[in-house]
C-alpha positions as CSV (number, residue, x, y, z in Angstrom):
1,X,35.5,-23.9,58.0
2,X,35.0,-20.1,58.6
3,X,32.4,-17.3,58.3
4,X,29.0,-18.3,59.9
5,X,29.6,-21.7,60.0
6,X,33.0,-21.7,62.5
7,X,31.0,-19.4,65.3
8,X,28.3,-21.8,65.2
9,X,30.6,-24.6,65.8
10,X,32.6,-23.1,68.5
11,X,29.5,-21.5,69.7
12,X,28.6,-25.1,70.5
13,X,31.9,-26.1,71.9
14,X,31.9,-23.4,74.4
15,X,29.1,-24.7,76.2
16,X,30.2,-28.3,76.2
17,X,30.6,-30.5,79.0
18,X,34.3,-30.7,79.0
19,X,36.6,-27.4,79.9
20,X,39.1,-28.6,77.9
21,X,37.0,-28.3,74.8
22,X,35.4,-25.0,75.9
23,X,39.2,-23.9,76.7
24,X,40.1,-24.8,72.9
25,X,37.5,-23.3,71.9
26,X,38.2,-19.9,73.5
27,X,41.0,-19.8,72.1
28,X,40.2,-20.8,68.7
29,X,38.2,-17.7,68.6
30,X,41.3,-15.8,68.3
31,X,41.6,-17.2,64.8
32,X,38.2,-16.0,63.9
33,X,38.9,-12.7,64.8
34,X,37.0,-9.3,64.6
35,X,34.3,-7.9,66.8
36,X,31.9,-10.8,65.7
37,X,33.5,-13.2,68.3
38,X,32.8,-10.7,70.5
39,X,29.2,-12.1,72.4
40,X,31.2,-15.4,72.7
41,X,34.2,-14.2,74.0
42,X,31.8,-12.6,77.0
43,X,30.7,-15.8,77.6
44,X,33.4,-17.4,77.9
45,X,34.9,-15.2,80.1
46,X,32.3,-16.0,82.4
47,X,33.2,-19.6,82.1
48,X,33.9,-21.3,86.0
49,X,37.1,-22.6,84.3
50,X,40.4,-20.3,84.8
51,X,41.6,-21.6,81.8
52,X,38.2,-20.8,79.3
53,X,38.6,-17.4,80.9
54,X,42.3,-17.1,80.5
55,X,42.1,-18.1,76.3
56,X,38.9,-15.9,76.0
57,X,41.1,-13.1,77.6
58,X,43.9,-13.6,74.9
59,X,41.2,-13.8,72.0
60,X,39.8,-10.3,73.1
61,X,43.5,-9.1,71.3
62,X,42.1,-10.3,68.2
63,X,38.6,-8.3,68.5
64,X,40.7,-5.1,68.8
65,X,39.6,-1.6,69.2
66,X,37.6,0.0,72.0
67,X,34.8,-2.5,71.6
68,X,37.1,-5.1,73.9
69,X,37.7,-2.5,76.5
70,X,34.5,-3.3,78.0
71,X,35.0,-7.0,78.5
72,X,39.4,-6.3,79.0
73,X,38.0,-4.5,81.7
74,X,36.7,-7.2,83.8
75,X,39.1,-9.5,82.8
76,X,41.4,-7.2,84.6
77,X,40.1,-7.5,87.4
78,X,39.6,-11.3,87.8
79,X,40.2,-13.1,90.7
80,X,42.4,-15.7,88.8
81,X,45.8,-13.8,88.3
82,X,46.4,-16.0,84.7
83,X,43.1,-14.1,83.5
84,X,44.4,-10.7,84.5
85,X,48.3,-11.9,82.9
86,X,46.9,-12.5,79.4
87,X,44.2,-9.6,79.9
88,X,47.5,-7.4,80.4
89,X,49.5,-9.2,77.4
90,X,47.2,-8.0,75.3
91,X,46.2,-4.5,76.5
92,X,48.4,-3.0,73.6
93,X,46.9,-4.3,70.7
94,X,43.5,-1.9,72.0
95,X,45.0,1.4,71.8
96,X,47.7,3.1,73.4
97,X,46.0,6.0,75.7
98,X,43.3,3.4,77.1
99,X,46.3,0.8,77.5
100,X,48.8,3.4,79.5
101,X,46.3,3.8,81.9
102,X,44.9,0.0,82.9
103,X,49.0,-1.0,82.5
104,X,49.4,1.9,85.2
105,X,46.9,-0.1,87.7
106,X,48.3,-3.5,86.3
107,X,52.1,-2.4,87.6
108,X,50.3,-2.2,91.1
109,X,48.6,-5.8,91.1
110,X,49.9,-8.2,93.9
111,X,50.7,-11.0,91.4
112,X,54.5,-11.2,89.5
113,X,53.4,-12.4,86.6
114,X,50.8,-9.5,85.9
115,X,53.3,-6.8,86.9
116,X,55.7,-8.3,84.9
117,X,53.6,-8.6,82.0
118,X,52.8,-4.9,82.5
119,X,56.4,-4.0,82.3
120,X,56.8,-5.8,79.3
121,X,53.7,-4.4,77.8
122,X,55.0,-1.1,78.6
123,X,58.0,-1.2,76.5
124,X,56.0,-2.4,74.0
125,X,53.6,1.1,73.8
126,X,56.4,3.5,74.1
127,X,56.5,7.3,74.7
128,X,57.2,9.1,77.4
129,X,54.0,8.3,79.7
130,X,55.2,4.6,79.8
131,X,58.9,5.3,80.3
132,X,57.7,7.1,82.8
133,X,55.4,4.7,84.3
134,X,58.5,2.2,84.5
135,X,60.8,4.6,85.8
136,X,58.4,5.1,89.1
137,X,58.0,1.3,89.0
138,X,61.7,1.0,89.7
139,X,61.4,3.1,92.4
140,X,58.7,1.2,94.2
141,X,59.3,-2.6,93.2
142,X,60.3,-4.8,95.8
143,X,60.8,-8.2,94.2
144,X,64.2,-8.4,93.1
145,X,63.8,-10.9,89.6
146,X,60.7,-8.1,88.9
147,X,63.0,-5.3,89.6
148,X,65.5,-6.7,87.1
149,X,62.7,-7.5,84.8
150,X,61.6,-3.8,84.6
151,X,65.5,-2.3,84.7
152,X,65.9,-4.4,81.7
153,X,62.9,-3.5,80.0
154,X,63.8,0.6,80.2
155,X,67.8,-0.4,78.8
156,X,65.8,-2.6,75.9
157,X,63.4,-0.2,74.9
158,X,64.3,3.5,76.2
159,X,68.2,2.7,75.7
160,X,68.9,5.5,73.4
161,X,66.5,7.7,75.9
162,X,68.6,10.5,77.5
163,X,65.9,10.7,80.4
164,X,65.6,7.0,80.8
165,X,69.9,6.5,80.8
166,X,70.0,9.5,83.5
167,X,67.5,7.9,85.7
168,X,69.1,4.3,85.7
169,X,72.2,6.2,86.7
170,X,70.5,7.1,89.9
171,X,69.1,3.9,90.6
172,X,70.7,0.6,92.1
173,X,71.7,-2.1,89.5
174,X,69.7,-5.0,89.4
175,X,71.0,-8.4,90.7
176,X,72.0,-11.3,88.8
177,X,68.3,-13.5,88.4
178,X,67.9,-16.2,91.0
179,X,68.4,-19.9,90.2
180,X,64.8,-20.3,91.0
181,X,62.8,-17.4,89.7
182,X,59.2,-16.5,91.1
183,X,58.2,-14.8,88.5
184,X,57.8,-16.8,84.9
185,X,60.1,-15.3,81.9
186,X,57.4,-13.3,80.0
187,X,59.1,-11.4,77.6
188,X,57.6,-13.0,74.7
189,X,54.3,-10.9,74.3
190,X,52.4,-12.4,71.5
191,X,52.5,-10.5,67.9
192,X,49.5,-8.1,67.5
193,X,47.1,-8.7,65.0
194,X,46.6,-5.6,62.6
195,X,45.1,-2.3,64.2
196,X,44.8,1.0,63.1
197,X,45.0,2.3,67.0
198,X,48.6,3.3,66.9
């Protein structure tokens, strides 16, 4: 089923009784793709469910372009951390400049799992403004599994980075990871659809 035919269908789903068929839903519209999914995404992220909200937030990725900024936007800055986690996953499949920017605010959210997915999301736009970004991070993060997370994330990525390998230099190693981490392993950002952003 595709074309016309699959957002009427999952048009339908989203307003159905149960969340967990408006939370497949949401995310099946990530295998529709473009900015056609776009009004239903929108409505989905205004869903009561966390988890309709969280899968419309991933699905946005798949819109790509500046027309999901608006709508990234306020998933940003849900109350549900989960939302703002997969609204930050997928922050570099919009465009690099607008993405440095809202991953600059996302390093300062009070939940791990966003910060960490920031960091990861970081390494994943590159340059100099997101090494950067990282670099300050170090200087400033207090929870030690996050601090390792980030510290890892400049050797991975900015490892052959002359600025990057001075800077580590300066700054404490990272201890080993707890037995019980607090922040969930998130280095597995989900592969972009095609973009010409970048």
């Amino acid at each position: 089923v595709g074309g016309a035919k699959a957002l009427a269908l999952l048009e339908k789903a989203l307003a159905d009784q149960d969340q967990g068929v408006r939370a497949h839903a949401a995310y099946a519209l990530s295998n529709v793709g473009g900015e056609k999914i776009l009004a239903l995404i929108e409505k989905a992220l205004a869903d009561q469910d966390q988890g309709v909200r969280a899968n419309a937030a991933y699905a946005l990725g798949y819109v790509g372009g500046v027309k999901a900024l608006p709508p990234l936007e306020k998933a940003l800055v849900e109350q549900d951390p989960g939302v703002r986690d997969h609204a930050v996953r997928i922050l570099t499949w919009v465009g690099r400049e607008k993405a440095l920017a809202l991953l600059e605010k996302a390093l300062a959210d009070q939940d791990p799992r966003v910060r960490s997915s920031a960091a990861y999301s970081l390494g994943h736009v590159g340059g100099e403004k997101a090494r950067d970004l990282l670099l300050a991070q170090l200087q400033v993060e207090k929870n030690p599994n996050l601090y390792r997370i980030t510290y890892e994330v400049v050797q991975r990525d900015y490892g052959a980075d002359l600025a990057a390998k001075h800077a580590l230099e300066k700054l404490p190693a990272p201890a080993q990871p707890e037995e019980e981490e607090d922040t969930p392993a998130t280095s597995a950002i989900p592969p972009p659809p095609p973009t010409e952003d970048f």
